[in-house]
N, CA, C and O atoms as a MOPAC input file, in Angstrom:
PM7 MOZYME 1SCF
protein

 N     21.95400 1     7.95900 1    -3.25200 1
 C     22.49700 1     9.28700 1    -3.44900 1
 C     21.34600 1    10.24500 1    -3.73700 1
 O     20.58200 1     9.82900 1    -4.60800 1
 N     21.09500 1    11.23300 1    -3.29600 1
 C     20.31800 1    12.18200 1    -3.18500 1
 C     21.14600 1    13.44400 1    -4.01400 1
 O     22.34000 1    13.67000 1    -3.81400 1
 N     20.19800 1    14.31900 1    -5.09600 1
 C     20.23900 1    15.53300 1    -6.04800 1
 C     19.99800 1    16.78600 1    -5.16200 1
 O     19.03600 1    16.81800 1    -4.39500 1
 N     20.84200 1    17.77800 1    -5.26500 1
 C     20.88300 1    18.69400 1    -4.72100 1
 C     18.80200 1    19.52600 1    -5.55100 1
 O     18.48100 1    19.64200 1    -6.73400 1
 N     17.95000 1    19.88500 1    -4.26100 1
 C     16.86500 1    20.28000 1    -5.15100 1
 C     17.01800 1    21.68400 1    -4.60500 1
 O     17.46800 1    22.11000 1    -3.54100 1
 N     16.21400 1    22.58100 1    -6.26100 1
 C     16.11900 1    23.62400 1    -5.68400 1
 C     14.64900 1    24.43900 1    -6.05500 1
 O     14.17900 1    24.92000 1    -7.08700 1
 N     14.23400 1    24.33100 1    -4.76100 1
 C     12.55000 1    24.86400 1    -5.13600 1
 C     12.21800 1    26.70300 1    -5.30500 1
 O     12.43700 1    27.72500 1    -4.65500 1
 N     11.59200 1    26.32400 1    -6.55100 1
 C     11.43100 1    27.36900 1    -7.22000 1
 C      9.72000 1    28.54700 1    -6.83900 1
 O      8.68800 1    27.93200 1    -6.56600 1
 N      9.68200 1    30.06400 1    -6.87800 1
 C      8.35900 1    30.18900 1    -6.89200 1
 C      7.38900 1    29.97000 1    -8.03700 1
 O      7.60700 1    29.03300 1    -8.80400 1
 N      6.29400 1    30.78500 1    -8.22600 1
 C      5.79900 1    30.49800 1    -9.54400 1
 C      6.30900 1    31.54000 1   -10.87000 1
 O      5.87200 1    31.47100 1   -12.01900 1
 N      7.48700 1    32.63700 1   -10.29500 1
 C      8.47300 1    32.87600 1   -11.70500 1
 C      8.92000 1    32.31400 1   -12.13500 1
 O      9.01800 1    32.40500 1   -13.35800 1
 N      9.55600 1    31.25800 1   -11.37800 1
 C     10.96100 1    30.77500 1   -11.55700 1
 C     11.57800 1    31.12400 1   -11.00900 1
 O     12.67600 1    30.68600 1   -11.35300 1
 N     11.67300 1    31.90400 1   -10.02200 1
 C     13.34900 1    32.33700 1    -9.47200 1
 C     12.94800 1    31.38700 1    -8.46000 1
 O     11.81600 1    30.95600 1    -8.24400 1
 N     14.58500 1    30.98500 1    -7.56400 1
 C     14.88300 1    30.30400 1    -6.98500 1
 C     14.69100 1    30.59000 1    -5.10400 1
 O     15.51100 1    30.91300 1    -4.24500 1
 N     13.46300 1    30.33600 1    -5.05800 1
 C     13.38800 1    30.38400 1    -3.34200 1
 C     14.16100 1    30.03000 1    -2.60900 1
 O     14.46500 1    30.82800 1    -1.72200 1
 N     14.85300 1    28.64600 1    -2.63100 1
 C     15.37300 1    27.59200 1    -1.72700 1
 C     15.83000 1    26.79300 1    -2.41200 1
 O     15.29000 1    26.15100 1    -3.31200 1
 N     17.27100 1    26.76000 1    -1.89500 1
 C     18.06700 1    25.16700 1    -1.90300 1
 C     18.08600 1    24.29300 1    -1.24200 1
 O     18.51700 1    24.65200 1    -0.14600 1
 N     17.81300 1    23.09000 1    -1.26100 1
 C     18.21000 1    21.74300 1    -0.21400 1
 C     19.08400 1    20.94900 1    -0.67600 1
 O     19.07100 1    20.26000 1    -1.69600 1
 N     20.10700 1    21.12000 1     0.39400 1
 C     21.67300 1    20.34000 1    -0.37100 1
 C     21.32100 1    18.63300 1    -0.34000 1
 O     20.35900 1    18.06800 1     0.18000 1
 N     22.20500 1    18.19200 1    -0.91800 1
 C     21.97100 1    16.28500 1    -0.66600 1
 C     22.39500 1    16.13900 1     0.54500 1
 O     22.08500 1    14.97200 1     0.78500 1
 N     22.91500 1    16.56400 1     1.49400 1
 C     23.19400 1    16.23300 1     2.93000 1
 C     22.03100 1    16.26100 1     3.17700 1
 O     21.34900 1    15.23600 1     3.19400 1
 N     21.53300 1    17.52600 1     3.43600 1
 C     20.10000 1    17.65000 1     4.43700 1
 C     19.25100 1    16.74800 1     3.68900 1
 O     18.64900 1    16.21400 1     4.62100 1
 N     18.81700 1    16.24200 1     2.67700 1
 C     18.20800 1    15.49200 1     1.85600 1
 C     18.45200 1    13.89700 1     2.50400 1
 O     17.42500 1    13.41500 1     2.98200 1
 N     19.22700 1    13.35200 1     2.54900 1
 C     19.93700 1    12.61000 1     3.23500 1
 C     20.03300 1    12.19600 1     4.27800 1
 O     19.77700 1    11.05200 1     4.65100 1
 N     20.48100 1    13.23000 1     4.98600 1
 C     19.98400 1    13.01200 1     6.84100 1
 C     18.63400 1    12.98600 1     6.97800 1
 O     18.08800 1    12.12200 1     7.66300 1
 N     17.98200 1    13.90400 1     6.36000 1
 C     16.26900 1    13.36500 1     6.83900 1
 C     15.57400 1    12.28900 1     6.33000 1
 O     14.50300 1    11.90200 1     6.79800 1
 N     16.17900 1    11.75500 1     5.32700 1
 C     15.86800 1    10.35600 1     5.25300 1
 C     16.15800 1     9.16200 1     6.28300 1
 O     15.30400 1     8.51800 1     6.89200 1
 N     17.65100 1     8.99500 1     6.34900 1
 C     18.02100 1     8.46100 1     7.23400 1
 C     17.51400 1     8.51600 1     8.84200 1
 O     17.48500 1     7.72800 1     9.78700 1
 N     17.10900 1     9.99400 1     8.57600 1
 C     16.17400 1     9.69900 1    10.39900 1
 C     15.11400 1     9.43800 1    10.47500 1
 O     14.53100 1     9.29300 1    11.55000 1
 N     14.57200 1     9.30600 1     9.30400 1
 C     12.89300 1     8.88300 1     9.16100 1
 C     13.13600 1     7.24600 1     8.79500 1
 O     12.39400 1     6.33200 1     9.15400 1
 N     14.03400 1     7.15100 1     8.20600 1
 C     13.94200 1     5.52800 1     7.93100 1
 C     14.51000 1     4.40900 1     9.06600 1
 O     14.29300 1     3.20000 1     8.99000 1
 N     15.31100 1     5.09900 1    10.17200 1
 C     16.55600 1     4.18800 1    10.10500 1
 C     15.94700 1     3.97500 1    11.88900 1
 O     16.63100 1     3.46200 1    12.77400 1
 N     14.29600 1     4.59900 1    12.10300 1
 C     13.51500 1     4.45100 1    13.33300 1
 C     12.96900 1     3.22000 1    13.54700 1
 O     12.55400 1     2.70700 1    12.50800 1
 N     12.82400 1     2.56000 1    14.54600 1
 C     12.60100 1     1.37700 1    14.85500 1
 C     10.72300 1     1.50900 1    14.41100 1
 O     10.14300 1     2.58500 1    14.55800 1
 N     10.10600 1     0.45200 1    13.96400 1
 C      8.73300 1     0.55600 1    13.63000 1
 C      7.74100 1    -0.48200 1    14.03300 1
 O      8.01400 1    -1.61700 1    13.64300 1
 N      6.88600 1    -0.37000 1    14.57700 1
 C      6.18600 1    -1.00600 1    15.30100 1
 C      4.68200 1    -1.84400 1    14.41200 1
 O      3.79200 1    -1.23100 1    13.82100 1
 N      4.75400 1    -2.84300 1    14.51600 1
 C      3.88600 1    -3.47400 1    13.94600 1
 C      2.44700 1    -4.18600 1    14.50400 1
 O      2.35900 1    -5.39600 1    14.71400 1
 N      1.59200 1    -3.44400 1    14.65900 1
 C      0.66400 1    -4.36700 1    15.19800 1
 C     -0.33300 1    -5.26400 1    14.42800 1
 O     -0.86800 1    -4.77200 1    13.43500 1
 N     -0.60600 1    -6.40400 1    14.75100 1
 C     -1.69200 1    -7.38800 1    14.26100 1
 C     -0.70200 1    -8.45600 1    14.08200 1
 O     -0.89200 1    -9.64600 1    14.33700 1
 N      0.28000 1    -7.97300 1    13.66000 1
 C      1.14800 1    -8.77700 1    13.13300 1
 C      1.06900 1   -10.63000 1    13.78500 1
 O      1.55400 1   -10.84900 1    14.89500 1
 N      0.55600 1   -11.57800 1    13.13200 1
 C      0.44300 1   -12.85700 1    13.98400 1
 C      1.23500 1   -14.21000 1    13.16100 1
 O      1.19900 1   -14.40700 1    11.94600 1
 N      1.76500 1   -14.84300 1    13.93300 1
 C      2.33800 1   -16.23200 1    13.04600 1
 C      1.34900 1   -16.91700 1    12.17400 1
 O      0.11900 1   -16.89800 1    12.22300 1
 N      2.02100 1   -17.42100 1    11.50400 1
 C      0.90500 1   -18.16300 1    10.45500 1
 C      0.40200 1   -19.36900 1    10.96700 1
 O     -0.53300 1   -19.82900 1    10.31200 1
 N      0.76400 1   -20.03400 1    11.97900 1
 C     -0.36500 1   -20.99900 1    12.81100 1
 C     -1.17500 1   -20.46900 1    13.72900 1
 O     -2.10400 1   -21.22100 1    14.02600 1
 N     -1.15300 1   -19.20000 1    14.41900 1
 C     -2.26600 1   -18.80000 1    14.71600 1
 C     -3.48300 1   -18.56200 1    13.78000 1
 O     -4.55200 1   -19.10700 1    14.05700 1
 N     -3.34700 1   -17.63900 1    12.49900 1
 C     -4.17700 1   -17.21300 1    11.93000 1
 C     -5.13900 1   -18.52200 1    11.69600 1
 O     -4.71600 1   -19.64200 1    11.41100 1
 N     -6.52900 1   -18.15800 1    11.87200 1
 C     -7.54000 1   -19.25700 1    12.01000 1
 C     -8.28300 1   -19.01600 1    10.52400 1
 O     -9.05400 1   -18.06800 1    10.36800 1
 N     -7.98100 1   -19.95800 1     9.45800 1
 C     -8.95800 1   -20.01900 1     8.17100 1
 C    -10.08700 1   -19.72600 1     8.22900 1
 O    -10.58300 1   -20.21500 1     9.24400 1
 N    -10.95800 1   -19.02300 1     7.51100 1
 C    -12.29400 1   -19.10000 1     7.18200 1
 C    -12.71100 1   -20.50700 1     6.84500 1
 O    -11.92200 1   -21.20400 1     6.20700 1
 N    -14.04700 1   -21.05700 1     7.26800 1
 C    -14.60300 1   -22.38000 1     6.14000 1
 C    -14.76000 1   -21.76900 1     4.66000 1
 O    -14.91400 1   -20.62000 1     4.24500 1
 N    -14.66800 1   -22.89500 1     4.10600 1
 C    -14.87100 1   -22.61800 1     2.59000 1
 C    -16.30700 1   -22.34300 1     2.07300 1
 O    -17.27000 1   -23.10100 1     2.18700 1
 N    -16.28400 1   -21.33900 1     1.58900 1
 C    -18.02900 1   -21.04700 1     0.94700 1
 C    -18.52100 1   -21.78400 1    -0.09600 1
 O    -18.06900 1   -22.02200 1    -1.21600 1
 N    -19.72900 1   -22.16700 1     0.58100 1
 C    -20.40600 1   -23.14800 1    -0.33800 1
 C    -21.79500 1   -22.60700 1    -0.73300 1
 O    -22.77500 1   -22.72900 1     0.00200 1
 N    -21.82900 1   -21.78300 1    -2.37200 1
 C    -23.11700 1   -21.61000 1    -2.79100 1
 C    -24.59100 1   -22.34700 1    -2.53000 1
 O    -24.85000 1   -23.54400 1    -2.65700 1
 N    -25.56000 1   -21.15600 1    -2.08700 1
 C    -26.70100 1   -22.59200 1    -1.64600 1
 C    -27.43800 1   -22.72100 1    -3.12200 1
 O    -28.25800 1   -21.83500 1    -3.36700 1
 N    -27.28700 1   -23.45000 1    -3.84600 1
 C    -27.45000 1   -23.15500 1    -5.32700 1
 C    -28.60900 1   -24.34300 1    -5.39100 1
 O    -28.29200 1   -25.47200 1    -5.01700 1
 N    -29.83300 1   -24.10400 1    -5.82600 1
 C    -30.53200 1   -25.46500 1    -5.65000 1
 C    -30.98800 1   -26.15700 1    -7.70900 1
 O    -30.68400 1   -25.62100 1    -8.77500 1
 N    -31.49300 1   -27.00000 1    -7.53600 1
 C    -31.58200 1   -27.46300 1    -8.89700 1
 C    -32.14800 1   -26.27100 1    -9.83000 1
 O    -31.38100 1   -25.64900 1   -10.56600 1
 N    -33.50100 1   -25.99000 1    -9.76400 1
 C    -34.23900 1   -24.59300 1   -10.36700 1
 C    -33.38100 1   -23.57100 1   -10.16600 1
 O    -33.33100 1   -22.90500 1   -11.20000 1
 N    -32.86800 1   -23.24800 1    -9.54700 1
 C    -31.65000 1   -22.04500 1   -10.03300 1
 C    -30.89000 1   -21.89700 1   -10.87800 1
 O    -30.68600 1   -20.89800 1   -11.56800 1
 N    -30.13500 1   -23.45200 1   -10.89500 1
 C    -29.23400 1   -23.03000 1   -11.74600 1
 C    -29.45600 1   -23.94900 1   -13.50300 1
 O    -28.62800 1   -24.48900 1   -14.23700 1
 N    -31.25600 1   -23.72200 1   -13.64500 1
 C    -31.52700 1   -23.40400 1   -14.69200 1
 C    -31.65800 1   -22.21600 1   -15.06000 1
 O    -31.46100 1   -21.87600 1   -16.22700 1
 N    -32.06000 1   -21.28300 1   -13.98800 1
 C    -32.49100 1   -20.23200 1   -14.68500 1
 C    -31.01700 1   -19.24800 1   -14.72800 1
 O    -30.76100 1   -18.27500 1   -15.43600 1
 N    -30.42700 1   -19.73900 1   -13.97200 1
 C    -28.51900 1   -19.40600 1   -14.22800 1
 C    -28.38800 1   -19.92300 1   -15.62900 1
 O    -28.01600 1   -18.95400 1   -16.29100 1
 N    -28.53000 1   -21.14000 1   -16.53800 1
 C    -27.84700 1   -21.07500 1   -17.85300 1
 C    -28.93700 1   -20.43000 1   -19.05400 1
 O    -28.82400 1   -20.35800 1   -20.27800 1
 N    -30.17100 1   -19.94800 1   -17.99800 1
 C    -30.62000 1   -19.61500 1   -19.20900 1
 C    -30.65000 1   -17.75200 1   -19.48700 1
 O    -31.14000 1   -17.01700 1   -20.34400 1
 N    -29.74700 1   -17.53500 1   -18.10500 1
 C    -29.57000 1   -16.35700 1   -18.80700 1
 C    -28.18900 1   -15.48700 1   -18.64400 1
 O    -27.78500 1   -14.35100 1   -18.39500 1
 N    -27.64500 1   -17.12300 1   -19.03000 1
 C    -25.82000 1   -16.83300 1   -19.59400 1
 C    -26.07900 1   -17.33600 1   -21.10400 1
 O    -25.31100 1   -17.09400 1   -22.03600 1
 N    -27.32700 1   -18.10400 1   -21.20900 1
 C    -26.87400 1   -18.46700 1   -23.02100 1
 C    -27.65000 1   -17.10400 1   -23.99200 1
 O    -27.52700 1   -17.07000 1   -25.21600 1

């Protein structure tokens, strides 16, 4: 259900009304449009990444705990 709005200038007085019909119908014609999706792919196509594997060698990851402690 859609509120009757009524837009105002910067007095306040009342420029314009928009009833809940017209409120309403232009929703309904913006929503109720068929919508097109592209990329869109099944989930057995989509091809995984490999899993990342840090190249982390021994001397690194001393100097990794020594400057997390």
């Amino acid at each position: 259900m859609f509120y009757e709005v009524r837009v105002l200038d910067k007095t306040g007085d009342i420029k314009k009304v928009i009833s809940s019909k017209k409120l309403s119908k232009k929703f309904w014609d913006k929503h109720t449009q068929p919508q097109e999706f592209s990329g869109k792919q099944n989930y057995e196509e989509v091809e995984s990444e490999p899993e990342w594997k840090p190249e982390v060698s021994s001397g690194k990851v001393e100097v990794l705990n020594e400057v997390y402690e």
